[in-house]
Biopython code that builds the backbone (N, CA, C, O; Angstrom):
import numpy as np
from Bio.PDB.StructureBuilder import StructureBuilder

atoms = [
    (1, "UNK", "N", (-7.707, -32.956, -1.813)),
    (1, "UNK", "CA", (-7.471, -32.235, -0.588)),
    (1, "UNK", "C", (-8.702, -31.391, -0.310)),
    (1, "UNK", "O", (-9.246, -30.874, -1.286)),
    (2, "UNK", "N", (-9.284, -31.159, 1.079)),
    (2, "UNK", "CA", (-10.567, -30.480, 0.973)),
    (2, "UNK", "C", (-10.076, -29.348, 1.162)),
    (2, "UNK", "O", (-8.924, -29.286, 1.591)),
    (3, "UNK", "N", (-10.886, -28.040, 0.866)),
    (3, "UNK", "CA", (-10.654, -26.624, 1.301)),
    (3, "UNK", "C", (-10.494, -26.225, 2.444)),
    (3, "UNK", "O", (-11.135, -26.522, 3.452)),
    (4, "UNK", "N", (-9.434, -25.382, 2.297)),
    (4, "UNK", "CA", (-8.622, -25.073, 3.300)),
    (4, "UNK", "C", (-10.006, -24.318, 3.919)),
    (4, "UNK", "O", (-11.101, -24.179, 3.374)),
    (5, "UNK", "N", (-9.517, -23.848, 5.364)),
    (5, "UNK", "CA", (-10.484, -22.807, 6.055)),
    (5, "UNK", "C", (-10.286, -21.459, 5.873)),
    (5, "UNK", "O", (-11.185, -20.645, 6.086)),
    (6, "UNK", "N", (-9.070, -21.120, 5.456)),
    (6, "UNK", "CA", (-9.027, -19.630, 5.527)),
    (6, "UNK", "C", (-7.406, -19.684, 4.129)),
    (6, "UNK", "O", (-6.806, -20.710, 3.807)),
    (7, "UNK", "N", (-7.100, -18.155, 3.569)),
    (7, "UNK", "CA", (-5.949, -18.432, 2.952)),
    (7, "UNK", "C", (-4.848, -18.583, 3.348)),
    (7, "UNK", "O", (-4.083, -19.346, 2.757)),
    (8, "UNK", "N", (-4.523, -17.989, 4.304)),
    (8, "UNK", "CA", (-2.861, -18.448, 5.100)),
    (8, "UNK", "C", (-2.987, -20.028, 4.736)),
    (8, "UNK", "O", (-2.340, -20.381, 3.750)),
    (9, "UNK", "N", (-3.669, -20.920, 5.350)),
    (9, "UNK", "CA", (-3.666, -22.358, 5.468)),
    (9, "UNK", "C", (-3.879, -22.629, 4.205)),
    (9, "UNK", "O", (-3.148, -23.568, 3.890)),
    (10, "UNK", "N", (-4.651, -22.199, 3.147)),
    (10, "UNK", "CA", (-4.159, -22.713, 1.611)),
    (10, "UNK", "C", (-3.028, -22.253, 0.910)),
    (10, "UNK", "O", (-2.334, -22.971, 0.189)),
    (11, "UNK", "N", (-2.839, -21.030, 1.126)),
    (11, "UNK", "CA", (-1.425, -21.042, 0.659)),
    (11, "UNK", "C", (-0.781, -21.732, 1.580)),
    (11, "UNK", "O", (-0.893, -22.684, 0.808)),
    (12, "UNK", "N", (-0.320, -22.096, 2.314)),
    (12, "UNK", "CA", (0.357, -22.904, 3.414)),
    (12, "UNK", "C", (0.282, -24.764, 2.688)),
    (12, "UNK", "O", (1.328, -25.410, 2.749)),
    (13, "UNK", "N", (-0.704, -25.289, 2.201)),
    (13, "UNK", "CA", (-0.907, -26.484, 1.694)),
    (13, "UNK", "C", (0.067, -26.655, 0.446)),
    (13, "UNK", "O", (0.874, -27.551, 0.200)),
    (14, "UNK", "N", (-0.354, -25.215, -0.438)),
    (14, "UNK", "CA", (0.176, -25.343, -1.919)),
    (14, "UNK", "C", (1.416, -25.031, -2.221)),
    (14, "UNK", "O", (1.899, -24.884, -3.344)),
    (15, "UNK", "N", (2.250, -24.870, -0.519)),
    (15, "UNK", "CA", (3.635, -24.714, -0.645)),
    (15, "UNK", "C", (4.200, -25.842, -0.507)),
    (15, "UNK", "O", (5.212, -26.186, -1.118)),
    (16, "UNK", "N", (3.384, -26.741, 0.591)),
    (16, "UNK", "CA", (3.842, -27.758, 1.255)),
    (16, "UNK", "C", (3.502, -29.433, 0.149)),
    (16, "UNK", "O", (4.104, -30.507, 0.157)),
    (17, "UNK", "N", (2.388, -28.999, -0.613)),
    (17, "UNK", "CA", (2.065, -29.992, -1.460)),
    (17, "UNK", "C", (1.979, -30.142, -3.014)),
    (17, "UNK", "O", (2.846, -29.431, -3.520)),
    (18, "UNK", "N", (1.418, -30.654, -3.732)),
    (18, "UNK", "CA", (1.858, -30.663, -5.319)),
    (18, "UNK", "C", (0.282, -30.514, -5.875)),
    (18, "UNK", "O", (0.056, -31.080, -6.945)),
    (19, "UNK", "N", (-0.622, -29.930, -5.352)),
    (19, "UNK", "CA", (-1.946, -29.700, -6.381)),
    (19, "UNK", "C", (-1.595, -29.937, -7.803)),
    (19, "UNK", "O", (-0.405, -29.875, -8.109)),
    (20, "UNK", "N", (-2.489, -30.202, -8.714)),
    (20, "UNK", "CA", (-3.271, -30.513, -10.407)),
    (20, "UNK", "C", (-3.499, -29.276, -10.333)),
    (20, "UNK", "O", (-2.827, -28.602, -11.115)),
    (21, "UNK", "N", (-4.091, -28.812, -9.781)),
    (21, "UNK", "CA", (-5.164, -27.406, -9.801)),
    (21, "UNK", "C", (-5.336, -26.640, -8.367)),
    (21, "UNK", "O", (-5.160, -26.958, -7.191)),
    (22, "UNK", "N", (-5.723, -25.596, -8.986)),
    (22, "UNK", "CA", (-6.304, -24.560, -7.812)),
    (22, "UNK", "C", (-7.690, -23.596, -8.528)),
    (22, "UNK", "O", (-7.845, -22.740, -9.399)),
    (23, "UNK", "N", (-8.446, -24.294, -7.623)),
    (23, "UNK", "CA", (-10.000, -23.419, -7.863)),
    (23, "UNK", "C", (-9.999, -21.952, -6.960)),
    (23, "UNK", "O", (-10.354, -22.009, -5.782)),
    (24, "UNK", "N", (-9.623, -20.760, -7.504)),
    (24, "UNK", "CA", (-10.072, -19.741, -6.134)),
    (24, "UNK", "C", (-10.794, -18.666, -6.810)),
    (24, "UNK", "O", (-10.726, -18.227, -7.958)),
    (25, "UNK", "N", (-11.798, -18.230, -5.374)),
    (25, "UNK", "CA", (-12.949, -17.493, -5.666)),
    (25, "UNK", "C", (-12.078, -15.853, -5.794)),
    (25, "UNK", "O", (-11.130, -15.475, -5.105)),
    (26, "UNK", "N", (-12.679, -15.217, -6.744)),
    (26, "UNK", "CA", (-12.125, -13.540, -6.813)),
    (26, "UNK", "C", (-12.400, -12.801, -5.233)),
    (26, "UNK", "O", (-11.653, -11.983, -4.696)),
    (27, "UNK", "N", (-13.436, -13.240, -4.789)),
    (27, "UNK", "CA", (-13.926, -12.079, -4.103)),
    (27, "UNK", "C", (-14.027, -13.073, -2.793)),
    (27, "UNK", "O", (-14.881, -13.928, -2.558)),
    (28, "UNK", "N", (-12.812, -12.662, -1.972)),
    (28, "UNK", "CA", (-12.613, -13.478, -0.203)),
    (28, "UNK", "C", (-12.205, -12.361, 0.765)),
    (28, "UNK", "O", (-11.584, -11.400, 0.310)),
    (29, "UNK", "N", (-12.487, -12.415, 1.969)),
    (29, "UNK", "CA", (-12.179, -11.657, 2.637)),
    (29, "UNK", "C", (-10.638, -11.304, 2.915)),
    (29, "UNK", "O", (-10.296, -12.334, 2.334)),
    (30, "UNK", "N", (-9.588, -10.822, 3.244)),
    (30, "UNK", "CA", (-8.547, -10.370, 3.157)),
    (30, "UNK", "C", (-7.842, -10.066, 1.695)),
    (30, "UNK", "O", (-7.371, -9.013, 1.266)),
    (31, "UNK", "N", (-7.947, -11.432, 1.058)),
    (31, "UNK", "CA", (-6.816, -10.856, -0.222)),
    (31, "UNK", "C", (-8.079, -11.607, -1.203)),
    (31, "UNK", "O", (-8.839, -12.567, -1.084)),
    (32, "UNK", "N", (-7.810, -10.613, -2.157)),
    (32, "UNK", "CA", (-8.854, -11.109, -3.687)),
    (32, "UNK", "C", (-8.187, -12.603, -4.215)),
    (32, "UNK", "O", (-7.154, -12.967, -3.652)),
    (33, "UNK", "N", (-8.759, -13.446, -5.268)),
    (33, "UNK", "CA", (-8.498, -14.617, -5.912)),
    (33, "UNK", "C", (-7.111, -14.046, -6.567)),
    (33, "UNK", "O", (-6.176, -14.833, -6.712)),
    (34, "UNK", "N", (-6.954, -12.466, -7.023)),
    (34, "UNK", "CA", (-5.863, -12.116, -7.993)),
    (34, "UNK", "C", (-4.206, -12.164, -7.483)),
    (34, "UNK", "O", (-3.111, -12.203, -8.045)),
    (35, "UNK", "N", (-4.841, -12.129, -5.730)),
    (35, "UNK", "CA", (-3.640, -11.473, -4.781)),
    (35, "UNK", "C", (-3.309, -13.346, -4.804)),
    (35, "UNK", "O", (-2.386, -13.778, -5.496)),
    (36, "UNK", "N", (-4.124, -14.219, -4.029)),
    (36, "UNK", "CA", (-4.209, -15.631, -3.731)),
    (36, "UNK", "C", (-3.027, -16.139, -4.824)),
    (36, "UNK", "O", (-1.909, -16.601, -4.591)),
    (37, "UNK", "N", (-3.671, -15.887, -6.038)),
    (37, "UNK", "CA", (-2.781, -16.638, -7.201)),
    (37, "UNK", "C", (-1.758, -16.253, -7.498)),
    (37, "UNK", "O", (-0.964, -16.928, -8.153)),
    (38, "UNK", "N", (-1.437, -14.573, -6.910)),
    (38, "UNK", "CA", (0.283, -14.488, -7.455)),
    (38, "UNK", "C", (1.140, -15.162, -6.431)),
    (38, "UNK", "O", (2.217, -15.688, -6.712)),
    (39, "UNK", "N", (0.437, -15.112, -4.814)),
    (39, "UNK", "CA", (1.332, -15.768, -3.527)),
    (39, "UNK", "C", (1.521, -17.059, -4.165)),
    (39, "UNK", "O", (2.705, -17.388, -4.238)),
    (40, "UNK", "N", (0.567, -17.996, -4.714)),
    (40, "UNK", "CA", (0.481, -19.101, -4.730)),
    (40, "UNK", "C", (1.590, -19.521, -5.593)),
    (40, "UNK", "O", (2.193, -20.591, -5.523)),
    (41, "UNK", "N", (1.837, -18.329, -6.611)),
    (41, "UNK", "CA", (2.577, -18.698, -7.900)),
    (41, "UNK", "C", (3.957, -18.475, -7.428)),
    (41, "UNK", "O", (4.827, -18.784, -8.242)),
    (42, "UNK", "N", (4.270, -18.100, -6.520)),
    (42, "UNK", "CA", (5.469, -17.919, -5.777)),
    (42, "UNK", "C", (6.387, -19.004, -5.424)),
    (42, "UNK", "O", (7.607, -19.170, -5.408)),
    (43, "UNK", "N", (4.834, -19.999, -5.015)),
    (43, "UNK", "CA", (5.618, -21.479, -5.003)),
    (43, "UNK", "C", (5.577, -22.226, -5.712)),
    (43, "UNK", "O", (6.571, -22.949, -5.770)),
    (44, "UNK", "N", (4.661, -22.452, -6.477)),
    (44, "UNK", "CA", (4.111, -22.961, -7.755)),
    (44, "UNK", "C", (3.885, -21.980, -9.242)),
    (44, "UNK", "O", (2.832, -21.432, -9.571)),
    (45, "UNK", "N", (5.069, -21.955, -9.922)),
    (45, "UNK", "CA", (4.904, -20.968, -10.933)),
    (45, "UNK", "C", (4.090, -21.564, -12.115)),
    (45, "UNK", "O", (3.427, -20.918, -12.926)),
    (46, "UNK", "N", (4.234, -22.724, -12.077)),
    (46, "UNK", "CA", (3.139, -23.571, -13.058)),
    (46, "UNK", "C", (2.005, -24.452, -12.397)),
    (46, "UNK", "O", (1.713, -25.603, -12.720)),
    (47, "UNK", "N", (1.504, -23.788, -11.542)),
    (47, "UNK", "CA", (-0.024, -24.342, -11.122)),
    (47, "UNK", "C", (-0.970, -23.621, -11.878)),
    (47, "UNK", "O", (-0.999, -22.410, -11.659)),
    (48, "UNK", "N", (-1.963, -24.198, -12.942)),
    (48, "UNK", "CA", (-3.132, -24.145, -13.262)),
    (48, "UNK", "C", (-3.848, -23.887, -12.202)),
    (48, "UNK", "O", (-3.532, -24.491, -11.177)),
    (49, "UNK", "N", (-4.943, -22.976, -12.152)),
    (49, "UNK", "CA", (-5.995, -21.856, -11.353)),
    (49, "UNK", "C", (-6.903, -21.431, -12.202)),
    (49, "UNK", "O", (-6.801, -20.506, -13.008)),
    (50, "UNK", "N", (-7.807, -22.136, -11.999)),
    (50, "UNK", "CA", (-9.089, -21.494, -12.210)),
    (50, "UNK", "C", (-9.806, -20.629, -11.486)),
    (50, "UNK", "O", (-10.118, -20.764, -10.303)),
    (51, "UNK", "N", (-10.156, -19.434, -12.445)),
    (51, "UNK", "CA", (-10.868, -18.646, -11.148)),
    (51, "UNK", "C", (-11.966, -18.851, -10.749)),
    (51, "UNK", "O", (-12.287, -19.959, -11.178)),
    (52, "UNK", "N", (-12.946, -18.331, -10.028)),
    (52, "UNK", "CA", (-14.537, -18.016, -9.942)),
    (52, "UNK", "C", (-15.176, -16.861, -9.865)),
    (52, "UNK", "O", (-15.103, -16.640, -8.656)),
    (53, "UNK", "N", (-15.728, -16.010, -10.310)),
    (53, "UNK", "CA", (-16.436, -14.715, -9.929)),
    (53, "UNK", "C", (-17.561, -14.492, -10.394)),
    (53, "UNK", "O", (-18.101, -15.041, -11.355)),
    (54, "UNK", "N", (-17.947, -13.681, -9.729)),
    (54, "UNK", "CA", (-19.721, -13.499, -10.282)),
    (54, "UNK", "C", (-19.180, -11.573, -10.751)),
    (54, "UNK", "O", (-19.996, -10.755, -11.176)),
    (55, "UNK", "N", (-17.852, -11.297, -10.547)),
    (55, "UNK", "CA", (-17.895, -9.792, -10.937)),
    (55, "UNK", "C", (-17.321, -9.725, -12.665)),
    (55, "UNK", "O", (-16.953, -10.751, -13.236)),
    (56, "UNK", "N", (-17.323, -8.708, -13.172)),
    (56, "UNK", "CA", (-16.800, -8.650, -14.207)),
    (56, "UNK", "C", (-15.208, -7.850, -14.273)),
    (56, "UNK", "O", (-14.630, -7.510, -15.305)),
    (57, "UNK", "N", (-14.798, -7.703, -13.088)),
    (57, "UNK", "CA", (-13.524, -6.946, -12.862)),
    (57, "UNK", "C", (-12.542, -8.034, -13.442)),
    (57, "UNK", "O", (-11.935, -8.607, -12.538)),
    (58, "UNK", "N", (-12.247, -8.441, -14.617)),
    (58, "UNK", "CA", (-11.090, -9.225, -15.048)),
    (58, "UNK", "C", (-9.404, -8.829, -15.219)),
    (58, "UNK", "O", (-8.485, -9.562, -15.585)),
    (59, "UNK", "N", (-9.383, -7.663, -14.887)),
    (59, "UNK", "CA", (-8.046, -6.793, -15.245)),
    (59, "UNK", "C", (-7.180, -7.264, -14.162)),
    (59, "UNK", "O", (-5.951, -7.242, -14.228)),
    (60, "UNK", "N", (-7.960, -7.759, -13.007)),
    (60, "UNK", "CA", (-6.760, -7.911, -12.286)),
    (60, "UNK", "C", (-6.504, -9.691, -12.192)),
    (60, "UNK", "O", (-5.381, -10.078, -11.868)),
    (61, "UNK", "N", (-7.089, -10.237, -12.352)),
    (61, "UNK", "CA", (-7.173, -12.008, -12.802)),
    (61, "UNK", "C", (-6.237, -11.939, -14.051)),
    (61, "UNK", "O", (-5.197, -12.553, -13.815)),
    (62, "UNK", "N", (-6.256, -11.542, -14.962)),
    (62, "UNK", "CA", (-5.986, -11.391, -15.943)),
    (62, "UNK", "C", (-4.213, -10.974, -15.604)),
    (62, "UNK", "O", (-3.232, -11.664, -15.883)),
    (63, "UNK", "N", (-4.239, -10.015, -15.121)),
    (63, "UNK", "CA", (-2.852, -9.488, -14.487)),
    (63, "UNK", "C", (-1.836, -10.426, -14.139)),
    (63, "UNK", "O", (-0.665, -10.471, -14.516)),
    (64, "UNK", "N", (-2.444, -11.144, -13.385)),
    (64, "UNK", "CA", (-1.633, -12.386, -12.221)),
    (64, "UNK", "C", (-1.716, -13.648, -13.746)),
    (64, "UNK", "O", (-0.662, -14.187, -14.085)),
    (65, "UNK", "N", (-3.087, -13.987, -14.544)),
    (65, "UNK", "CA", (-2.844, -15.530, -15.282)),
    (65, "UNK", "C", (-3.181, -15.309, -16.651)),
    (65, "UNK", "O", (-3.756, -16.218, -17.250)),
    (66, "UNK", "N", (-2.870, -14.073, -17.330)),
    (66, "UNK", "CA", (-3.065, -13.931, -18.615)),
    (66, "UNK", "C", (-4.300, -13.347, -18.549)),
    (66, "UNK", "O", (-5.100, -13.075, -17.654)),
    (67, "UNK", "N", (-4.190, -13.118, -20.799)),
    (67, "UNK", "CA", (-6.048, -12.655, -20.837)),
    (67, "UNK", "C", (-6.722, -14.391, -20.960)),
    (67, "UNK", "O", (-7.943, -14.523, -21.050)),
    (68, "UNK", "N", (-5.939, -15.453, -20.953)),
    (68, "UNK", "CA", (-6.397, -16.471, -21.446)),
    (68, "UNK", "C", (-7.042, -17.476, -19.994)),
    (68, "UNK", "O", (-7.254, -18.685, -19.908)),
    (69, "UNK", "N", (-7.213, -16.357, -18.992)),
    (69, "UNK", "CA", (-7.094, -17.215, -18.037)),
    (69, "UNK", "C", (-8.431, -17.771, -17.481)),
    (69, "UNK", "O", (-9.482, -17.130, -17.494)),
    (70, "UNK", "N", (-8.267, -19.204, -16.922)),
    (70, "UNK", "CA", (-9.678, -19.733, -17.152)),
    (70, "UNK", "C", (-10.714, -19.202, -15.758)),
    (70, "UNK", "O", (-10.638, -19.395, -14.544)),
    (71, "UNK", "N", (-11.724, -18.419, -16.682)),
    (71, "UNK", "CA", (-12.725, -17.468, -15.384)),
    (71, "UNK", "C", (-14.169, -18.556, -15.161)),
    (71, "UNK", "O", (-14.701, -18.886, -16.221)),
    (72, "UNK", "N", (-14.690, -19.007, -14.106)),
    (72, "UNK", "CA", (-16.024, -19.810, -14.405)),
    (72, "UNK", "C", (-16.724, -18.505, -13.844)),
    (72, "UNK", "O", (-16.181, -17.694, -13.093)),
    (73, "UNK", "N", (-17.960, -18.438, -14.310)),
    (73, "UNK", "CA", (-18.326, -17.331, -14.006)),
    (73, "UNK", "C", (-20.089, -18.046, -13.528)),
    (73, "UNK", "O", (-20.717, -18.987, -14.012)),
    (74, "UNK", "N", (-20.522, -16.800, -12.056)),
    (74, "UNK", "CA", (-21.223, -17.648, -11.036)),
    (74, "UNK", "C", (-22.261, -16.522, -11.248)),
    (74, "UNK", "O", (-22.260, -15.293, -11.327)),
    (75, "UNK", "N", (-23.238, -17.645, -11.305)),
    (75, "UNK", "CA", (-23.355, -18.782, -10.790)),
    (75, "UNK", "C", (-23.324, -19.993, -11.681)),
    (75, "UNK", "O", (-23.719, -19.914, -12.845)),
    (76, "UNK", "N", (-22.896, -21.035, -11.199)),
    (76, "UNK", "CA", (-22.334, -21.952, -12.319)),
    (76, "UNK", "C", (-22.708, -23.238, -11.644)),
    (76, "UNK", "O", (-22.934, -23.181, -10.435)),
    (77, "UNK", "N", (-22.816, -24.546, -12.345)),
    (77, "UNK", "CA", (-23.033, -25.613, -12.057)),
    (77, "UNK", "C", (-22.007, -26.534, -12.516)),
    (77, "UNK", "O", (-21.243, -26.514, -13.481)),
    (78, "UNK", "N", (-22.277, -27.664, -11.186)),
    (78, "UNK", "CA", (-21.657, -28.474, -11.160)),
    (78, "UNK", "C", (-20.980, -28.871, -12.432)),
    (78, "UNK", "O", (-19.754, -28.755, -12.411)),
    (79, "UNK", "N", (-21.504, -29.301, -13.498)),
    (79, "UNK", "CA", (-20.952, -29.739, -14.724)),
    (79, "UNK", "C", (-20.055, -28.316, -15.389)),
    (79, "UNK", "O", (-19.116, -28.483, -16.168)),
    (80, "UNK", "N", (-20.389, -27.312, -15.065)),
    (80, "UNK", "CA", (-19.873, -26.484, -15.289)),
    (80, "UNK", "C", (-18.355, -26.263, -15.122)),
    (80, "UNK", "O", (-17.572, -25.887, -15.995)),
    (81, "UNK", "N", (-18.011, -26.656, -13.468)),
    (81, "UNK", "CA", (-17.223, -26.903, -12.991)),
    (81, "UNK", "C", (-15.924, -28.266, -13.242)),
    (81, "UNK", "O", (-14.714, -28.367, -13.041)),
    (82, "UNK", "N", (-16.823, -28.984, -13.686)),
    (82, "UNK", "CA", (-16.162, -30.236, -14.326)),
    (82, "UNK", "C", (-15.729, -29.849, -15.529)),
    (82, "UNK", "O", (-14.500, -29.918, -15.572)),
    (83, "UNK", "N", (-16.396, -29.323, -16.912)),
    (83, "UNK", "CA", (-15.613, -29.024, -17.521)),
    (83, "UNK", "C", (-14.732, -27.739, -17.688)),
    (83, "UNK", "O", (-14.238, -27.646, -18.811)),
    (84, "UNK", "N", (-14.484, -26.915, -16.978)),
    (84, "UNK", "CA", (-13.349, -25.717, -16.984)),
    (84, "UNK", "C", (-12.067, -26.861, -16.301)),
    (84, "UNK", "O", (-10.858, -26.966, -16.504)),
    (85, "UNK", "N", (-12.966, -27.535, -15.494)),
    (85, "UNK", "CA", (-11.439, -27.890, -15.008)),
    (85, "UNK", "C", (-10.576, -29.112, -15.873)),
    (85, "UNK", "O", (-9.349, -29.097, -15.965)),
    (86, "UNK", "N", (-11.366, -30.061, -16.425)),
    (86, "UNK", "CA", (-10.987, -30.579, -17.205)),
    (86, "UNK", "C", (-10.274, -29.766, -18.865)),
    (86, "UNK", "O", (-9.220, -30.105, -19.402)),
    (87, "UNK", "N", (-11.082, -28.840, -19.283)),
    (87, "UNK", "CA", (-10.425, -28.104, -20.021)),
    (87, "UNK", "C", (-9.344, -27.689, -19.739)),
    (87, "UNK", "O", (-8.483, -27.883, -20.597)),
    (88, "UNK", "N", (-8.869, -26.879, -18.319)),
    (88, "UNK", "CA", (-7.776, -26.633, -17.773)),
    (88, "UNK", "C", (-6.594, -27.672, -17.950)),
    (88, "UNK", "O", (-5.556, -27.405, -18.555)),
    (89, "UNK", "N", (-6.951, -29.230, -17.184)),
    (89, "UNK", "CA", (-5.996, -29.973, -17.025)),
    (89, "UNK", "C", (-5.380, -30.681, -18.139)),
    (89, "UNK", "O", (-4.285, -31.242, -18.188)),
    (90, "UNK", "N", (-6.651, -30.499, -19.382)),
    (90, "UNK", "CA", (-6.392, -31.337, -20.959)),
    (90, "UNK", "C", (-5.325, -29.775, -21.544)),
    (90, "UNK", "O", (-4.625, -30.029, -22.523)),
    (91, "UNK", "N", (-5.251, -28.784, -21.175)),
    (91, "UNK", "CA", (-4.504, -27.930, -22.082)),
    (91, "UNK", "C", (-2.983, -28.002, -21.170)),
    (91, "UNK", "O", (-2.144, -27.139, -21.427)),
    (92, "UNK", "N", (-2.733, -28.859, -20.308)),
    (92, "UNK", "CA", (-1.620, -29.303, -19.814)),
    (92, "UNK", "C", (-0.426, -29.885, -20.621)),
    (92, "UNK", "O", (0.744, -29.521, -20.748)),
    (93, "UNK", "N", (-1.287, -31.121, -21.217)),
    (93, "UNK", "CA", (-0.582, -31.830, -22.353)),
    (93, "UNK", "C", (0.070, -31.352, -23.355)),
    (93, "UNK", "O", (0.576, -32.112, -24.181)),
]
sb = StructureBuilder()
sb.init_structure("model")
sb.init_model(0)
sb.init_chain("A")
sb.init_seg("    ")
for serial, (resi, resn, name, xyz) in enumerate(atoms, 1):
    if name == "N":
        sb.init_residue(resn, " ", resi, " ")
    sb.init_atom(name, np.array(xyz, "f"), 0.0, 1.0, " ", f" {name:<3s}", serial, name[0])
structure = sb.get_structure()
């Protein structure tokens, strides 16, 4: 599914559809990645979320998906990205 344009319309997708995953950035205009993932978890209490941030504010990520929760931290590369998320989806099993 490509990225939504704004969060109303992604949370709006991840109610309406069955994501593997959710990649969201900490730091968006209206609501933080921390706020994103508890709405999200509202509909999806077991969606895997990876975060992204370039800040070190983890208390509130942490809040919403554990201390265990998977942070990629930016700037980051592509392969980078491949494996958090694969790590993510292999600790499914």
């Amino acid at each position: 599914m490509p990225a939504p344009a704004d969060t109303p319309t992604g949370l709006g997708a991840v109610a309406a559809s069955s994501p593997d995953l959710m990649v969201v950035d900490f730091a968006m205009p209206g609501m933080n990645g921390a706020e994103v993932a508890r709405a999200a978890r509202e509909h999806r209490p077991e969606l895997p979320i990876v975060f992204a941030s370039g800040y070190a504010d983890t208390a509130a990520i942490e809040s919403v998906a554990g201390h265990n929760a998977p942070i990629l931290s930016k700037p980051f590369r592509v392969d980078d990205l491949q494996a958090i998320v694969a790590e993510t989806l292999n600790g499914l099993t």
